[in-house]
N, C-alpha and C positions, 0 to 999 in steps of 0.2 A: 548719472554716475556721480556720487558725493565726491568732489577731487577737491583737495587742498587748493587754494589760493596763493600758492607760494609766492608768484608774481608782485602780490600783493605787500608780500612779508616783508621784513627786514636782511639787511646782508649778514647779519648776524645769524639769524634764523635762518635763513640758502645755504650759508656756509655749513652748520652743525648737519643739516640736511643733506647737502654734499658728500662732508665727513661719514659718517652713517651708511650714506645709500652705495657714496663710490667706493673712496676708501675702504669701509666695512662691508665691499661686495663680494667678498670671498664668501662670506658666511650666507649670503642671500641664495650666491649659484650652488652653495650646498644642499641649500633646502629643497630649490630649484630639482633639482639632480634627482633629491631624496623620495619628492614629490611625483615625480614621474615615473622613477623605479618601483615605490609600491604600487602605482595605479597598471603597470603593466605596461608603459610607456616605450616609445624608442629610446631609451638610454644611452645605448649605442649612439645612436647618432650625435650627443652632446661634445662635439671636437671641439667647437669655437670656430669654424669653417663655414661660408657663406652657404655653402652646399649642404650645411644641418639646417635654415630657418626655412627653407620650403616642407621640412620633415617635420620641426617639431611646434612652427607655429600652425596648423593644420590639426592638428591634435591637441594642444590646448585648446584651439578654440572649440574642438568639437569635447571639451569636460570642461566649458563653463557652464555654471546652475547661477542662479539670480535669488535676490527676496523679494517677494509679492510687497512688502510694504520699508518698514525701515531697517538700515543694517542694524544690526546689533551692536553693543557695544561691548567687544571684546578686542582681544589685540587683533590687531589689523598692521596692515605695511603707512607708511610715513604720510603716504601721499593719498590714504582714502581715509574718508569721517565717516563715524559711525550717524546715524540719525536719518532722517528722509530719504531716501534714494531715487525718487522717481518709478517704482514700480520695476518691471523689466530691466532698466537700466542699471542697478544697483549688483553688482557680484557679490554673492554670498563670499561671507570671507574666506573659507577655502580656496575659492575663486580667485580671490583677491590677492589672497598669497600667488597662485600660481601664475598670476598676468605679473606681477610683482617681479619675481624671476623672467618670466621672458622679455619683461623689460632693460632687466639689469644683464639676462644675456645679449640679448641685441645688441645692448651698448658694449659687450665687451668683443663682440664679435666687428662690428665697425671700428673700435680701436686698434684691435691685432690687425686689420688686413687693409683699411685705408691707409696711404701711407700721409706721412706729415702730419697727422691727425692727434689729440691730445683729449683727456677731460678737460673742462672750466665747468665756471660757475656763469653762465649768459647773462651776460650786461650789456644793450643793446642802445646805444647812444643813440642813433637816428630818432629822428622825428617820426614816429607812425601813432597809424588810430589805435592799432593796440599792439598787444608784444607779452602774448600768451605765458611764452617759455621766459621773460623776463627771470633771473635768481635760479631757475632748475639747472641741474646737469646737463649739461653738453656734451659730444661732443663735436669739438673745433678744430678745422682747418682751412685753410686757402678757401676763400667764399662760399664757407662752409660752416652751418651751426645745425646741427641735429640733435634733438632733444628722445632719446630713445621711449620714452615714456608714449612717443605718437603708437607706438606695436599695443598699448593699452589700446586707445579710441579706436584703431583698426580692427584690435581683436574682438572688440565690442559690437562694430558696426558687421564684424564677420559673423559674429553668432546669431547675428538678426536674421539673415539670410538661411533659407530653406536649403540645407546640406547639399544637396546639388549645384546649386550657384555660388557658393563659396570657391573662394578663390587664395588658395594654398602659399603661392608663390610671389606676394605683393610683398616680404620684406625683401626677399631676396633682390624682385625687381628694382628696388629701391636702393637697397645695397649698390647695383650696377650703375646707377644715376649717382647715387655719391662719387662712386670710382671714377664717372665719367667727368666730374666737376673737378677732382683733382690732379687726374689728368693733362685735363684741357687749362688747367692752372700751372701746370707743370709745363705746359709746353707741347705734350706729346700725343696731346691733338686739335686742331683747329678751335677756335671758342666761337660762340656762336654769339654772345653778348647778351642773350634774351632766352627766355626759357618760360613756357607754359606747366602749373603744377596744379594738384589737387589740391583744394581748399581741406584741409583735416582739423581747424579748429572751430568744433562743436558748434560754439555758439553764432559763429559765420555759416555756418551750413545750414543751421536753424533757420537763418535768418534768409534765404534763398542762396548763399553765392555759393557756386561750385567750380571754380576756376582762376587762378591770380595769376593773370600776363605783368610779366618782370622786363624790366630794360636795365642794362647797366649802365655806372654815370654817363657813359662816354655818348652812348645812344640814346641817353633820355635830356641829352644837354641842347636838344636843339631847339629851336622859335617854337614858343606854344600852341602854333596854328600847325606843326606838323604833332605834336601830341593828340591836340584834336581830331587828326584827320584819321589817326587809330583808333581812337574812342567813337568816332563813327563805324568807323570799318567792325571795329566789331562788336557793335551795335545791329548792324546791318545782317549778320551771321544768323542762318537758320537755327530756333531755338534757343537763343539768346531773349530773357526778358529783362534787363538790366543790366549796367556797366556803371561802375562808380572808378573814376580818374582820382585816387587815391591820394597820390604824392604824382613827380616828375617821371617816375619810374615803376609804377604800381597800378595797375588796372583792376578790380573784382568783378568777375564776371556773374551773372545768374540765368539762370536758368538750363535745361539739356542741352547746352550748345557741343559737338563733340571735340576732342581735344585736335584733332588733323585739321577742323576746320580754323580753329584756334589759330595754329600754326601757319596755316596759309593764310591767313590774313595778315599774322605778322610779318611773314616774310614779302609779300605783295606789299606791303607801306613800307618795307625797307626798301626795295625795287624801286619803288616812286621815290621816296625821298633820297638817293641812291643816284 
């Protein structure tokens, strides 16, 4: 998929970006809207309710089409180039528009109903190996940066999959983990300090990882010999071929390891170190 390098850009350039895509998203969800009502779409469902993205991302992914070779160069949304696309992986721009909108709805669907929650522009000061969403839209709250533009790579990775194993309900579910994050940042439910997630930036996935074990400062502040004794454990995990100890607080896992096993390993080295 040709995706802009925004990361890349200047703050000059994020911001006009910003302007345009957030700012000028009224006019995106129009299209959005527009787009779905001619093709015969749930319309209906378009409230801004979490209880619409199991509806209407499920059907967009089931009318994305692709170009066998390069996008064309015609108007296109902000965030995709016209020129090579990688075969398959390239949305025809029709296409293109309509991930376009379920991007720009997501995002407005996580700002109505997360609370505390706000646009920026992600500026990500930590030290990391990389920082995808660096300059794009967010949005932000309480240990919280979401870059809605992830319902693109999902939508992507959903249309690869043979209609049967598609799976409908993954913004939604996602949705529910945001909620839980601000939540438990609110107070109003226990925090857990650590959290296992799916790897969704492309070029890490390419590259085998499928899993990013997180610790918060508090938990990732101890003697390095108890970091280490995580980076064993889950190493040690059925289906695990790699583990990269990233920073203090950042693990990349690879290989089928499943996520439960994930979890119980972290929770067992907290036991012990505990």
């Amino acid at each position: 998929m040709p995706v802009r390098r925004l990361s890349k850009e200047s703050r000059e350039a994020a911001q006009e970006y910003f302007d345009s895509w957030v700012l000028g998203g009224a006019a995106i969800l129009e299209s959005f809207t527009a787009r779905i009502a001619a093709a015969g779409g749930p319309v209906d469902a378009l409230d801004f309710t979490p209880q619409s993205l199991p509806v209407v991302f499920p059907w967009v992914v089931d009318h994305l089409s692709f170009v066998p070779g390069e996008v064309p160069d015609v108007p296109l949304p902000l965030w995709y180039l016209p020129g090579a696309g990688g075969g398959a992986a390239a949305f025809d721009p029709e296409s293109a528009w309509l991930v376009d909108g379920l991007c720009r709805y997501y995002g407005e669907v996580l700002v109505r109903h997360l609370p505390g929650v706000r646009w920026s522009v992600a500026d990500e000061p930590r030290q990391r190996t990389t920082y995808l969403d660096q300059n794009w839209p967010v949005v932000e709250g309480p240990l919280l940066k979401v870059n809605p533009f992830y319902a693109a790579r999902l939508a992507l990775q959903q249309s690869r999959l043979p209609a049967p194993e598609r799976a409908g309900d993954q913004l939604l579910e996602n949705f529910g983990n945001y909620l839980g994050i601000v939540r438990r940042e609110a107070g109003e439910v226990p925090a857990t300090g650590w959290g296992v997630d799916e790897v969704d930036v492309p070029a890490l996935r390419e590259a085998g990882w499928v899993a990013e074990v997180g610790l918060d400062e508090d938990l990732a502040a101890g003697h390095p010999a108890a970091l280490d004794r995580l980076t064993a454990k889950l190493r040690s995990l059925p289906g695990v071929t790699d583990v990269d100890h990233q920073d203090r607080g950042s693990w990349l896992v690879g290989g089928p390891a499943r996520r439960e096993d994930l979890e119980a390993a972290v929770r067992g080295w907290l036991a012990e170190r505990n």
